[in-house]
C-alpha positions in Angstrom: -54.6 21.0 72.6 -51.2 21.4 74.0 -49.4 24.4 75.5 -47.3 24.6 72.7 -49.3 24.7 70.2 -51.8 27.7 72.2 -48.6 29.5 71.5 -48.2 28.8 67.9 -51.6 29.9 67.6 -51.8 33.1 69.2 -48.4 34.3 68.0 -49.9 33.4 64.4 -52.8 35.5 65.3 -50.6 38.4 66.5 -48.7 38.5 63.3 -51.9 38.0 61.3 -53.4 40.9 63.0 -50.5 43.1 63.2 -50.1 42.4 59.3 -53.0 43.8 59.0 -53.1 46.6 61.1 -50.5 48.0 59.2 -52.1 47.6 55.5 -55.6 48.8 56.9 -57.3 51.4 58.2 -58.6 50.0 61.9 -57.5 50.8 64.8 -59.4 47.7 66.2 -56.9 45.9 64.7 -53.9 46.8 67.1 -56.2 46.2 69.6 -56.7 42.6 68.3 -52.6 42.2 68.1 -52.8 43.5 71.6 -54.7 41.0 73.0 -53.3 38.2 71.0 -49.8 38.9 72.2 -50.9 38.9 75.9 -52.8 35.0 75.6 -49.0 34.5 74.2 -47.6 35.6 77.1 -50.0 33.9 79.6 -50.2 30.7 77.9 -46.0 30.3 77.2 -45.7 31.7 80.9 -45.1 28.1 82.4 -42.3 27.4 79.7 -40.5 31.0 80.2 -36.8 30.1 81.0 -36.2 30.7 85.5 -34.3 33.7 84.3 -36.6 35.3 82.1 -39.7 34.4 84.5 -38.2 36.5 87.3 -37.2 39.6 85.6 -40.5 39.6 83.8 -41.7 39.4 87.2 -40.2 42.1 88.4 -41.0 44.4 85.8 -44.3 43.6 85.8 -43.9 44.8 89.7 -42.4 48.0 88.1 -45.1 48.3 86.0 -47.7 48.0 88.3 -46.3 50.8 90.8 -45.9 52.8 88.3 -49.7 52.6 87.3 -50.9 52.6 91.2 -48.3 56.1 91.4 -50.2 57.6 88.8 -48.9 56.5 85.0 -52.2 56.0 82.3 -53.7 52.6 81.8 -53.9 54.1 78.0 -49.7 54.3 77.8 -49.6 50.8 79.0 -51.8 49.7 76.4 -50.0 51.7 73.6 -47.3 49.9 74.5 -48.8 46.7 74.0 -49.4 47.1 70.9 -46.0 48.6 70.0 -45.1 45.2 71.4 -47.4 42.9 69.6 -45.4 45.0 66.2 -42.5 44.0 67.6 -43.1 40.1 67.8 -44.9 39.6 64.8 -41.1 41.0 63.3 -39.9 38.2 65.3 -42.0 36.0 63.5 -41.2 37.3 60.4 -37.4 36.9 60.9 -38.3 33.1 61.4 -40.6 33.2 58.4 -37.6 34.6 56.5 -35.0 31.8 57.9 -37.5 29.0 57.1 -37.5 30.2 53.7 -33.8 30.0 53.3 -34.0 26.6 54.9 -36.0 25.4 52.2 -33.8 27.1 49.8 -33.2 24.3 47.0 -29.7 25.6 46.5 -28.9 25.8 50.5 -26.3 22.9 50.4 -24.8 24.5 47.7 -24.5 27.7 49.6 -23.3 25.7 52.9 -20.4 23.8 50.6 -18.9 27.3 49.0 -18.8 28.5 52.5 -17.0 26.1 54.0 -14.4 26.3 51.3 -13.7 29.8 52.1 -10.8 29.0 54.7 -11.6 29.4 58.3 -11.3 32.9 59.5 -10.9 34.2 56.1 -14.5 35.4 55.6 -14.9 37.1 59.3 -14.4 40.9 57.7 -16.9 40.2 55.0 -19.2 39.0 57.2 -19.1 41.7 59.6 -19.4 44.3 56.6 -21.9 41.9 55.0 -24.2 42.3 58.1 -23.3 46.0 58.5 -24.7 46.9 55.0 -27.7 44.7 54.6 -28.2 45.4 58.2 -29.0 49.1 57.5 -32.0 48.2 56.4 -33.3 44.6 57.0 -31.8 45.0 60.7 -31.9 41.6 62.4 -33.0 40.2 59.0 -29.5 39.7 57.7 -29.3 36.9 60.6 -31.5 34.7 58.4 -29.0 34.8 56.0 -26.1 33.4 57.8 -28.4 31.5 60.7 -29.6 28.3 58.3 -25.2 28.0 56.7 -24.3 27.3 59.8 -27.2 25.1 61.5 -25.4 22.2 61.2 -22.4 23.2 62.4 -21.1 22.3 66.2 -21.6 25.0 69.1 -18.5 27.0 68.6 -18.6 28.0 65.2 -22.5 28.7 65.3 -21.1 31.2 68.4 -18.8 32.8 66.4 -20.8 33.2 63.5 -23.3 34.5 66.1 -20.6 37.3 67.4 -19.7 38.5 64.0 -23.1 39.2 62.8 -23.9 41.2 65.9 -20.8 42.9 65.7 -21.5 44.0 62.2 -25.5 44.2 62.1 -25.4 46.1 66.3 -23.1 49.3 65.3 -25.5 50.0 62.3 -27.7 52.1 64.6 -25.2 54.9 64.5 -26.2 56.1 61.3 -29.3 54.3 59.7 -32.2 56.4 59.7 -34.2 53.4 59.8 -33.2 52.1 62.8 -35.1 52.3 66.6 -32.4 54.1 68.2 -31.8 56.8 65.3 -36.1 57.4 65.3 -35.6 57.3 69.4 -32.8 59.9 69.3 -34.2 62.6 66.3 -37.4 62.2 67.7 -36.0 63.5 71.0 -33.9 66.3 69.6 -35.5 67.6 66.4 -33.6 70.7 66.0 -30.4 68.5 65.1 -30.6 68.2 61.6 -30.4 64.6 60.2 -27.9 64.7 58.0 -25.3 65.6 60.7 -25.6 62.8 63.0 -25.4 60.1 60.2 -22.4 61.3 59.0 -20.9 61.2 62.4 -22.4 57.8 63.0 -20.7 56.8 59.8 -17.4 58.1 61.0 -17.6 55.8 64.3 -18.5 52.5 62.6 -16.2 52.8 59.9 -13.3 54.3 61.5 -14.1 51.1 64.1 -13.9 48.9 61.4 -10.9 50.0 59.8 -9.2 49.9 63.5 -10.0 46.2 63.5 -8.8 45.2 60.0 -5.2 47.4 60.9 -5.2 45.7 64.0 -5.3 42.0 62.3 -8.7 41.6 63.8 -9.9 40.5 60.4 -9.6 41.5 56.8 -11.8 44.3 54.8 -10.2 43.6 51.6 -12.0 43.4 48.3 -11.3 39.9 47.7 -12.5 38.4 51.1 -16.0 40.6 50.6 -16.0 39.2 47.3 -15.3 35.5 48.4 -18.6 35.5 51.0 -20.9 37.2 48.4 -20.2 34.5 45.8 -20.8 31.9 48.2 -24.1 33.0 49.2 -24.6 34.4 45.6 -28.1 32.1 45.4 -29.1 34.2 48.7 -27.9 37.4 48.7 -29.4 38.8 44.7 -33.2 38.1 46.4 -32.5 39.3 49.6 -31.4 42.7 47.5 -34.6 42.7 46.3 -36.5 42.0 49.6 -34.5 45.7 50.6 -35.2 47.6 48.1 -39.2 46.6 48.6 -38.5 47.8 52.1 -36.9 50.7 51.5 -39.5 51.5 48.8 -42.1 51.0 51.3 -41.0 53.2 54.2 -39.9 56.4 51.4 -43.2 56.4 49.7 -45.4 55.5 52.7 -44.1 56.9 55.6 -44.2 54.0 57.8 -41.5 52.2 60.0 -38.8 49.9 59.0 -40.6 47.3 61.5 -44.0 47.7 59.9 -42.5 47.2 56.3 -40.8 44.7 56.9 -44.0 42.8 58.8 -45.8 43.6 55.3 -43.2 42.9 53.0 -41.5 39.7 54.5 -44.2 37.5 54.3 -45.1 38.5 50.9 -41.7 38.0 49.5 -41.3 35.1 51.1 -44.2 33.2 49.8 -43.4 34.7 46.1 -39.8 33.3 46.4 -40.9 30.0 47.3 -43.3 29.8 44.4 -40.6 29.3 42.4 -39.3 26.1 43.9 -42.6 24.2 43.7 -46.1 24.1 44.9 -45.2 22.4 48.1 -42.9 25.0 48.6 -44.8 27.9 50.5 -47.0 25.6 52.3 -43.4 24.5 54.0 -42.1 27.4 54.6 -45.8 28.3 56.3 -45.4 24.9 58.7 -41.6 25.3 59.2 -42.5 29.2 60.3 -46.1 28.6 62.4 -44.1 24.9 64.3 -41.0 27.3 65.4 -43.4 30.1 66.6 -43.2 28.6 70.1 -39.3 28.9 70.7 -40.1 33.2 70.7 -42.1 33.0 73.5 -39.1 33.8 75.9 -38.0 36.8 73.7 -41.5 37.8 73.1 -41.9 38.2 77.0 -38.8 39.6 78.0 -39.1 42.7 75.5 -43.0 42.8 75.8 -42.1 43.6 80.0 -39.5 45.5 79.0 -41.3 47.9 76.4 -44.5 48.2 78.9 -42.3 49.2 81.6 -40.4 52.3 79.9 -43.5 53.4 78.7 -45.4 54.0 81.9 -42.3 55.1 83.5 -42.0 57.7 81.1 -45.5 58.5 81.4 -45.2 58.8 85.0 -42.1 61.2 84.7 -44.4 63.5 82.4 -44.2 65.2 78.7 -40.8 65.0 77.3 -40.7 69.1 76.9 -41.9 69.5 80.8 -39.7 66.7 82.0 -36.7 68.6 79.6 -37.1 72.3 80.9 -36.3 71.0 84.2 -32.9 70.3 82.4 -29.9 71.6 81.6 -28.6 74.2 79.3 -25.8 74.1 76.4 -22.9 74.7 79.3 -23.7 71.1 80.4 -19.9 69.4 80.8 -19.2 66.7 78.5 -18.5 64.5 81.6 -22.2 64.3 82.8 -23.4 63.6 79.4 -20.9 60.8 79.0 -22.4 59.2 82.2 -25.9 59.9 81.4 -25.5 58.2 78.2 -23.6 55.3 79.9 -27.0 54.1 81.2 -28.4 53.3 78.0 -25.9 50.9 77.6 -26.0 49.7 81.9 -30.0 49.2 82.0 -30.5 46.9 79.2 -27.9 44.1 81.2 -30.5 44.1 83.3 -33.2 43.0 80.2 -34.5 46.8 80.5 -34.7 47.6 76.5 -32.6 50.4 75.4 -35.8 53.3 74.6 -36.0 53.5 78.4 -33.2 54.9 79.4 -32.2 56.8 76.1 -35.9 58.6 76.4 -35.4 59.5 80.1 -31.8 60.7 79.1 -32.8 63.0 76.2 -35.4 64.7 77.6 -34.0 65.5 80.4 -30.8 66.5 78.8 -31.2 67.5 75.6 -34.4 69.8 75.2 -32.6 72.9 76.2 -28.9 72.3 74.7 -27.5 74.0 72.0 -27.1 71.9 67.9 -23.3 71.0 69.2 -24.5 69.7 72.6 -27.3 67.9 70.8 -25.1 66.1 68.3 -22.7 65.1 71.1 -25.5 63.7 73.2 -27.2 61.9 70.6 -24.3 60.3 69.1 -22.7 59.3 72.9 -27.0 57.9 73.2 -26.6 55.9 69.7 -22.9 54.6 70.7 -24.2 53.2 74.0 -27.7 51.4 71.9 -25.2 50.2 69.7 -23.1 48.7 72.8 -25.8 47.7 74.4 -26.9 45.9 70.9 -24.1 43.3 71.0 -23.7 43.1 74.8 -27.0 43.2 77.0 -30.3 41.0 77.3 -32.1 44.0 76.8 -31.5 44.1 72.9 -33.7 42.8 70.0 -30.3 41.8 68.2 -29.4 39.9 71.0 -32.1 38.3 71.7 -32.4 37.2 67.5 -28.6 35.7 67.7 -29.6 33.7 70.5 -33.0 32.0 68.5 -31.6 31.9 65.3 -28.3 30.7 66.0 -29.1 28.4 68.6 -26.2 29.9 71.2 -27.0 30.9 74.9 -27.1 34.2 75.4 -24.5 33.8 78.5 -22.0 32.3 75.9 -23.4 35.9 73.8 -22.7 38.2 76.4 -19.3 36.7 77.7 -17.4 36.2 74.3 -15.0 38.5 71.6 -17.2 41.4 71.2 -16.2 42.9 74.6 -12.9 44.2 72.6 -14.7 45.3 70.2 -17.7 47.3 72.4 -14.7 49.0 74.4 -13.4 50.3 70.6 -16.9 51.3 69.4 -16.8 53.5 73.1 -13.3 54.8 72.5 -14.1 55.9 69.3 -17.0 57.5 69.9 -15.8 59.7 72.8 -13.2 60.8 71.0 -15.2 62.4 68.2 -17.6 63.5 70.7 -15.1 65.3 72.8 -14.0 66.6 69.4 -17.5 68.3 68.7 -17.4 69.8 71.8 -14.0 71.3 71.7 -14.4 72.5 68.0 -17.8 74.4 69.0 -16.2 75.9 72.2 -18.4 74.7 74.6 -16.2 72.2 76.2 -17.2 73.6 80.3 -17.6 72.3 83.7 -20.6 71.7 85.1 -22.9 75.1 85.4 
């Protein structure tokens, strides 16, 4: 058997047994998914891109000092299996694009989109992402990924960049997102409520900026243009929301673990309906394509193991957070501490590292005003770090799904618009501050 298809095989079994891990009652289960993921990793290791290799070589360094210095075997194992989660909703976002791809009405959808004139779309896009990405996340990719696989480098890059900038910023105010869970985990006193709202007020108010500026335009009729043209895509996909959304009110779980149960099952029952050839293609398109995750599968794996014995090194959240400081803390140093969850992840270090570390440390003793500041400064920098680092799940989707380098990612048009998302954001956190009176230098 070749090496490839090892990898096909286990990251099947990882799905499989994360799927049902989630629907059943056995702990074994995870445990399974656990050790699926890791004959992944072993068997794609000779693959792994030179790039990927070494930093998941030096985190796996990381990792081991961390244990031989004193962090639990057990964390690093919990880890795992919040990993294996995580790639089996890789696999589901290329079970969801194979399903578009064998959309009957796909070249229909491809010819209305390139009648919309070049550049017109680009704000409905964006917004597109934005509001489908409040829930599916990563999913909406799918959507756009398969219009434009035939299309020449450039315009899959740019396609790439507008779906990140819309579907990134989306973790300032959805409650199902990693980074909102991270942050209100973290600081429970804040209520809710207050921190979407001013999540809301940064993405939109970022948005609008751009359309003023020329950027590209939110009008109706452009919003209206791109629905209709992916009209035979977009009414299902509502429906594949609403299931998840249904799912995590009434059961409690996670966005990710929803949409690992949900995908699959909508999937298969949308294909149904285009023949009885139909899922068992979308099945084969899915399992052969399995392989080209193993780089992203590794990098975040090392990345997620790492922060979570470094954190368990560092201790409790409350003990590491008492040795904090108080509500008088000075806007500057919370501005810089939340700066490095948007430095680390350059480095492929995902985004919970650094945004745990930061609101412990930080945020345990402050004040509802501090909080809120903190957290939304945290959220801002995820969100940055979202369209701009190695380190992020978005990035490394765009770069599998559209087929674009993640270089050619990292260098291109959303710089502008990460430097605006920052702007904007310290400015309405600077204005929590001064409107609660706190605004002091360091104690």
């Amino acid at each position: 058997m070749k090496r490839t298809d090892v990898v096909r095989a286990l990251l099947a079994a990882t799905s499989i047994a994360a799927f049902l891990h989630v629907v059943l009652p056995f702990p074994f289960l995870g445990d399974a998914a656990a050790v699926a993921l890791c004959g992944v990793i072993v068997s794609g290791a000779p693959g792994l891109r030179r790039g990927t290799a070494i930093l998941c070589a030096v985190l796996s360094l990381v990792t081991i000092g961390a244990l031989v210095a004193g962090a639990s075997p057990a964390a690093l194992w919990h880890q795992l299996i919040g990993a294996a989660m995580i790639a089996a909703f890789f696999h589901c976002l290329v079970v969801l694009r194979a399903t578009v791809e064998n959309h009957p009405r796909l070249p229909e959808v491809k010819q209305r989109f390139s009648a919309i004139a070049d550049g017109a779309g680009d704000g409905g896009i964006v917004l597109m992402n934005h509001i489908l990405g409040g829930v599916i996340s990563v999913g909406t990719f799918t959507i756009f990924a398969p219009i434009v696989a035939d299309a020449d480098e450039p315009h899959r890059r740019r396609m790439a960049e507008l779906c990140l900038r819309g579907m990134a910023s989306i973790v300032l105010w959805s409650p199902l997102s990693v980074a909102m869970v991270t942050v209100t985990s973290k600081l429970p006193q804040m209520p809710l409520w207050s921190v979407v709202l001013v999540g809301m007020t940064i993405a939109f108010s970022t948005f609008a900026i751009q359309s003023i500026a020329g950027v590209y335009s939110l009008k109706g009729s452009v919003l209206k243009a791109v629905i209709n043209a992916i009209m035979p895509l977009f009414g299902p996909m509502l429906i594949l929301i609403l299931a998840i959304f249904l799912a995590v009110g009434v059961t409690g779980a996670s966005a990710i673990a929803a949409m690992i149960v949900c995908v699959p099952a909508f999937a298969l029952l949308w294909a149904t309906r285009w023949g009885q050839r139909a899922p068992r293609q979308v099945l084969r398109g899915a399992y052969l394509a399995g392989n080209v995750l193993v780089n992203d599968v590794a990098l975040f794996t090392a990345s997620l193991v790492t922060a979570g014995v470094l954190v368990d090194l560092l201790g409790a959240p409350d003990a590491v957070g008492a040795a904090g400081g108080t509500s008088h803390l000075s806007f500057l140093m919370i501005a810089a501490a939340a700066s490095t969850v948007a430095l680390l992840p350059l480095a492929g270090i995902h985004m919970v590292l650094p945004a745990t570390i930061v609101l412990s440390f930080l945020g345990t003793q402050a004040d509802l005003a501090t909080q809120l500041a903190l957290g939304t400064l945290v959220m801002t920098a995820w969100a940055v770090a979202s369209m701009s680092s190695i380190g992020s799940i978005s990035m490394l989707s765009a770069s599998s799904l559209f087929r674009v380098s993640r270089k050619e990612l990292l260098l291109g048009s959303n710089a502008l618009v990460t430097a605006l998302t920052v702007a904007v954001a310290l400015t309405v956190a600077g204005l929590i501050f001064v409107t609660a009176g706190i605004f002091a230098p360091d104690a």
